[in-house]
Backbone as CSV, one residue per row, in Angstrom:
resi,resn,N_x,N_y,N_z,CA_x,CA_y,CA_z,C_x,C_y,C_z
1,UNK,97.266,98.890,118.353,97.124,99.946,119.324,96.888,99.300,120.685
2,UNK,97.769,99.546,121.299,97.870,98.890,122.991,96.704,99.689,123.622
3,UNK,95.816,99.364,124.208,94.613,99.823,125.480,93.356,100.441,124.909
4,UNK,93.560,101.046,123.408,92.404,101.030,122.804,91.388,100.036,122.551
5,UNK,90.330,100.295,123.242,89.319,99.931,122.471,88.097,100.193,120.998
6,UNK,88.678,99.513,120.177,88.148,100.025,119.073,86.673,100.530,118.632
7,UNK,85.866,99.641,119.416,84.697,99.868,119.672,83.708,100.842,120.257
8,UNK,84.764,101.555,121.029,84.243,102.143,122.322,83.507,103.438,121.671
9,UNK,83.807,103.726,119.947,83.025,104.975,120.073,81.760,104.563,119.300
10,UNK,81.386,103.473,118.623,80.488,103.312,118.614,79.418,102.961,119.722
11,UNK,80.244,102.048,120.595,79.370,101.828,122.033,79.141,103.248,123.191
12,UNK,79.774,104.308,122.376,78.855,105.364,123.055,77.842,105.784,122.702
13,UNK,76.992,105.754,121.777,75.861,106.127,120.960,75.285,104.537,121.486
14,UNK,75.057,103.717,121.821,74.424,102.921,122.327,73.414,103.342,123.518
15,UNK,72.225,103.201,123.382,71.144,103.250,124.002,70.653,102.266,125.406
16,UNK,70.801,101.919,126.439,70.434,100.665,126.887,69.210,100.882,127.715
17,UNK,68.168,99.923,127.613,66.994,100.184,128.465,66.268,99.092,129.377
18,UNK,65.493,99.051,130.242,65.163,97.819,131.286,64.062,97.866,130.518
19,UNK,63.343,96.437,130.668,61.826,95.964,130.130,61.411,96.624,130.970
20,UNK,60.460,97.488,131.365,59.198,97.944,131.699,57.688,97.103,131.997
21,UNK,57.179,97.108,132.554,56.193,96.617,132.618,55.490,96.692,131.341
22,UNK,55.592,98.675,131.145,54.519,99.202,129.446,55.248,98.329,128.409
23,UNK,56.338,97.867,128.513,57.173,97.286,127.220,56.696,96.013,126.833
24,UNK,56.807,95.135,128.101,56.488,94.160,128.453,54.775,94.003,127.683
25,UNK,54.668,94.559,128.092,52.848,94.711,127.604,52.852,95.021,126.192
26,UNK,53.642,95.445,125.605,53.415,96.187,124.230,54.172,94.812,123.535
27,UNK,55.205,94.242,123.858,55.801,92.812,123.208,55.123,92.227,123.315
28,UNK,54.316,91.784,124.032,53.238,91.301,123.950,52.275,91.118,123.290
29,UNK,51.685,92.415,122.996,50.571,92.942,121.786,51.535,92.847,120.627
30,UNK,52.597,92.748,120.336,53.240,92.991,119.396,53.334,91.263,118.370
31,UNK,53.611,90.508,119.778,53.847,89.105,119.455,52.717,88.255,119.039
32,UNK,51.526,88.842,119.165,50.326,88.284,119.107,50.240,88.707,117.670
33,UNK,49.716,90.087,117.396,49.044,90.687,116.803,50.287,90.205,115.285
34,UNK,51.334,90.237,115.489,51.926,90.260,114.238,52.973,88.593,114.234
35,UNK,52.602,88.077,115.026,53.029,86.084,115.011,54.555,86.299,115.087
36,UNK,55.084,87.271,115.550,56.395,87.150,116.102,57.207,86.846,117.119
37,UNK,58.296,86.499,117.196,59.172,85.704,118.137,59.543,86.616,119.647
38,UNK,59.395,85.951,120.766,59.347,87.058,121.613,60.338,88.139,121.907
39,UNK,61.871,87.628,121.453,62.872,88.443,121.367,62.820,89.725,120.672
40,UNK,62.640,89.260,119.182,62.208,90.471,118.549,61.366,91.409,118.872
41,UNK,60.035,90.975,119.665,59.049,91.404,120.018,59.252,92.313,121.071
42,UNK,60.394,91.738,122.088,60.619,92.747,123.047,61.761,94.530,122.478
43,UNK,62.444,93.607,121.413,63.092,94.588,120.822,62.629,95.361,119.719
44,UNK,61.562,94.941,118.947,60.600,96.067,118.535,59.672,96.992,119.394
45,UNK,59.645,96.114,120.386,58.688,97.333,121.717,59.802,98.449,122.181
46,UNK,60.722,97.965,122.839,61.830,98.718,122.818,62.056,100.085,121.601
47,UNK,62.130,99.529,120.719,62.681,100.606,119.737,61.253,101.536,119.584
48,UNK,59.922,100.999,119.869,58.780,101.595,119.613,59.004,103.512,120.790
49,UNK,58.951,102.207,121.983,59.590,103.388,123.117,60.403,103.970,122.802
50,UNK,61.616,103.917,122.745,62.159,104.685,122.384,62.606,105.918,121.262
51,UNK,61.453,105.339,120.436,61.126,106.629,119.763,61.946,106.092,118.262
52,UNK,62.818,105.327,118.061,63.719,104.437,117.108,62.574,104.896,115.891
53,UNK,63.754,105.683,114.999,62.956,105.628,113.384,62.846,104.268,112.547
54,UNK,63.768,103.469,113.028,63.896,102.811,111.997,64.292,101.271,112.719
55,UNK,64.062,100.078,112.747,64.751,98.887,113.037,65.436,98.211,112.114
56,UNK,66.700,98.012,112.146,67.539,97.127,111.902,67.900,95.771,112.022
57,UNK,67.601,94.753,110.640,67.335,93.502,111.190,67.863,92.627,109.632
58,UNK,67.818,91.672,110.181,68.208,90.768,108.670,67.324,89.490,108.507
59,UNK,66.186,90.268,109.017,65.166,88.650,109.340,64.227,89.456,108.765
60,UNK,63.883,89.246,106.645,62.759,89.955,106.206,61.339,89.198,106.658
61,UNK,61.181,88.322,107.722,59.935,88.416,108.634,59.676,89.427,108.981
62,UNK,60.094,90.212,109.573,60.156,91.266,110.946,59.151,92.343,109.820
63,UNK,57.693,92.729,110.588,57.070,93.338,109.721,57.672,95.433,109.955
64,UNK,57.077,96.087,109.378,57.201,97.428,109.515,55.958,97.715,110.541
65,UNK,55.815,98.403,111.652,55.004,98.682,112.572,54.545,100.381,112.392
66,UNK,53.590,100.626,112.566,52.527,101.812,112.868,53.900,102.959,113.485
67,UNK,54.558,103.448,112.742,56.165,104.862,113.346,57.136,103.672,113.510
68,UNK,57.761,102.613,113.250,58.781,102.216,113.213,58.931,101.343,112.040
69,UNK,59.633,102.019,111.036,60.035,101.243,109.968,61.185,100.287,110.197
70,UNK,60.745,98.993,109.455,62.021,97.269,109.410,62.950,97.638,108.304
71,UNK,63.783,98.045,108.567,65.019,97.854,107.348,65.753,96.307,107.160
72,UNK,65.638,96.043,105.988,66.690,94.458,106.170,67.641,94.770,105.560
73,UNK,68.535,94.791,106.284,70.438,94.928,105.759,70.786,94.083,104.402
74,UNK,70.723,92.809,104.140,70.841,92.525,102.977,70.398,92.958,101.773
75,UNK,68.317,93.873,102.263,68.103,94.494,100.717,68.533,95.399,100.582
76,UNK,68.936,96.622,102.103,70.264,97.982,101.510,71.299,97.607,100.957
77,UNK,71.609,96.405,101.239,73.122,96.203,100.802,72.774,95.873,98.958
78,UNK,72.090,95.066,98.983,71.611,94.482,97.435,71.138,95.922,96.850
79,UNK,70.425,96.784,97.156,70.192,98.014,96.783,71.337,98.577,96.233
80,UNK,72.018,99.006,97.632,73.393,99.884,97.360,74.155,99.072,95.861
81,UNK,74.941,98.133,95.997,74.838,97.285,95.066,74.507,97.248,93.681
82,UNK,73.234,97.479,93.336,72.039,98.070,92.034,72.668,99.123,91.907
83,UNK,72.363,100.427,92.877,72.664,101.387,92.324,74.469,101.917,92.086
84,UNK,75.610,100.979,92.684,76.986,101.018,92.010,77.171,100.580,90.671
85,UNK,75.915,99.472,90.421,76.156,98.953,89.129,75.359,100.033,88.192
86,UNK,74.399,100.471,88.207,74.125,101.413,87.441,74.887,102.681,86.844
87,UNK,75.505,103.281,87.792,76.611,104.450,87.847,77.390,103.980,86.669
Protein backbone atom coordinates (compact mmCIF):
# COMPACT_ATOMS: atom_id res chain seq x y z
CA UNK A 1 0.00 0.00 0.00
CA UNK A 2 1.68 3.23 -1.35
CA UNK A 3 1.39 6.33 1.47
CA UNK A 4 -0.19 4.32 4.11
CA UNK A 5 0.97 4.27 7.19
CA UNK A 6 0.30 1.18 8.90
CA UNK A 7 0.73 2.27 12.20
CA UNK A 8 -0.98 5.35 12.26
CA UNK A 9 -4.12 3.90 13.87
CA UNK A 10 -2.64 2.57 16.58
CA UNK A 11 -0.49 5.77 17.10
CA UNK A 12 -3.75 7.52 17.51
CA UNK A 13 -4.75 6.10 20.81
CA UNK A 14 -1.28 7.04 21.95
CA UNK A 15 -1.13 9.24 24.92
CA UNK A 16 1.98 11.65 25.11
CA UNK A 17 2.91 13.63 28.24
CA UNK A 18 5.84 16.20 29.54
CA UNK A 19 7.61 15.25 32.99
CA UNK A 20 6.08 17.56 35.36
CA UNK A 21 7.70 18.66 38.15
CA UNK A 22 4.65 16.35 40.36
CA UNK A 23 5.99 13.41 38.08
CA UNK A 24 9.32 14.11 38.50
CA UNK A 25 8.79 13.97 42.24
CA UNK A 26 6.69 10.89 42.25
CA UNK A 27 9.70 8.88 40.01
CA UNK A 28 11.44 9.71 42.39
CA UNK A 29 9.55 8.35 45.40
CA UNK A 30 8.93 5.62 43.16
CA UNK A 31 12.73 4.84 42.49
CA UNK A 32 13.64 4.90 46.00
CA UNK A 33 10.91 3.33 47.68
CA UNK A 34 10.72 0.31 45.25
CA UNK A 35 14.91 0.09 43.97
CA UNK A 36 13.90 0.82 40.48
CA UNK A 37 15.57 2.08 37.39
CA UNK A 38 14.88 5.68 36.67
CA UNK A 39 13.30 5.15 33.26
CA UNK A 40 10.82 2.91 34.41
CA UNK A 41 10.33 5.01 37.30
CA UNK A 42 9.50 7.96 35.28
CA UNK A 43 7.16 5.77 33.24
CA UNK A 44 5.40 4.22 36.09
CA UNK A 45 4.85 7.85 37.48
CA UNK A 46 3.54 8.69 34.23
CA UNK A 47 1.07 5.93 33.92
CA UNK A 48 0.27 6.61 37.81
CA UNK A 49 -0.88 10.22 36.47
CA UNK A 50 -2.41 9.36 34.07
CA UNK A 51 -4.76 7.35 35.55
CA UNK A 52 -3.22 3.95 33.39
CA UNK A 53 -5.05 0.69 34.77
CA UNK A 54 -2.59 -1.34 34.02
CA UNK A 55 1.41 -1.21 32.94
CA UNK A 56 2.80 -3.09 30.35
CA UNK A 57 6.23 -4.44 30.60
CA UNK A 58 8.40 -7.54 30.11
CA UNK A 59 10.75 -6.82 32.96
CA UNK A 60 9.00 -9.23 35.87
CA UNK A 61 11.10 -6.73 38.23
CA UNK A 62 8.72 -3.98 37.69
CA UNK A 63 6.61 -4.29 40.97
CA UNK A 64 2.55 -3.72 40.94
CA UNK A 65 1.99 -0.18 42.63
CA UNK A 66 -0.90 1.10 45.08
CA UNK A 67 -3.98 1.57 41.46
CA UNK A 68 -1.53 0.53 38.86
CA UNK A 69 -1.24 -3.00 38.14
CA UNK A 70 2.46 -4.61 36.20
CA UNK A 71 1.36 -6.97 33.59
CA UNK A 72 4.39 -9.02 32.07
CA UNK A 73 3.67 -9.92 28.45
CA UNK A 74 5.49 -13.14 28.47
CA UNK A 75 3.27 -14.52 31.57
CA UNK A 76 -0.11 -13.42 29.37
CA UNK A 77 1.37 -14.90 26.63
CA UNK A 78 2.51 -18.25 28.64
CA UNK A 79 -1.01 -17.98 30.21
CA UNK A 80 -2.89 -17.57 26.99
CA UNK A 81 -0.84 -20.52 25.89
CA UNK A 82 -2.04 -22.86 29.16
CA UNK A 83 -5.27 -22.05 28.56
CA UNK A 84 -5.18 -23.10 24.34
CA UNK A 85 -3.65 -26.16 25.59
CA UNK A 86 -6.28 -27.00 27.91
CA UNK A 87 -9.30 -26.42 25.45
Amino acid sequence: MHGVDSTSAWKASWTTMSISPNIAEEAAKLRASYNIRTPDAIQMAIATFARAEFFLTNDKRLPSLPGLQTLVLDELIKDSDDLKEDS
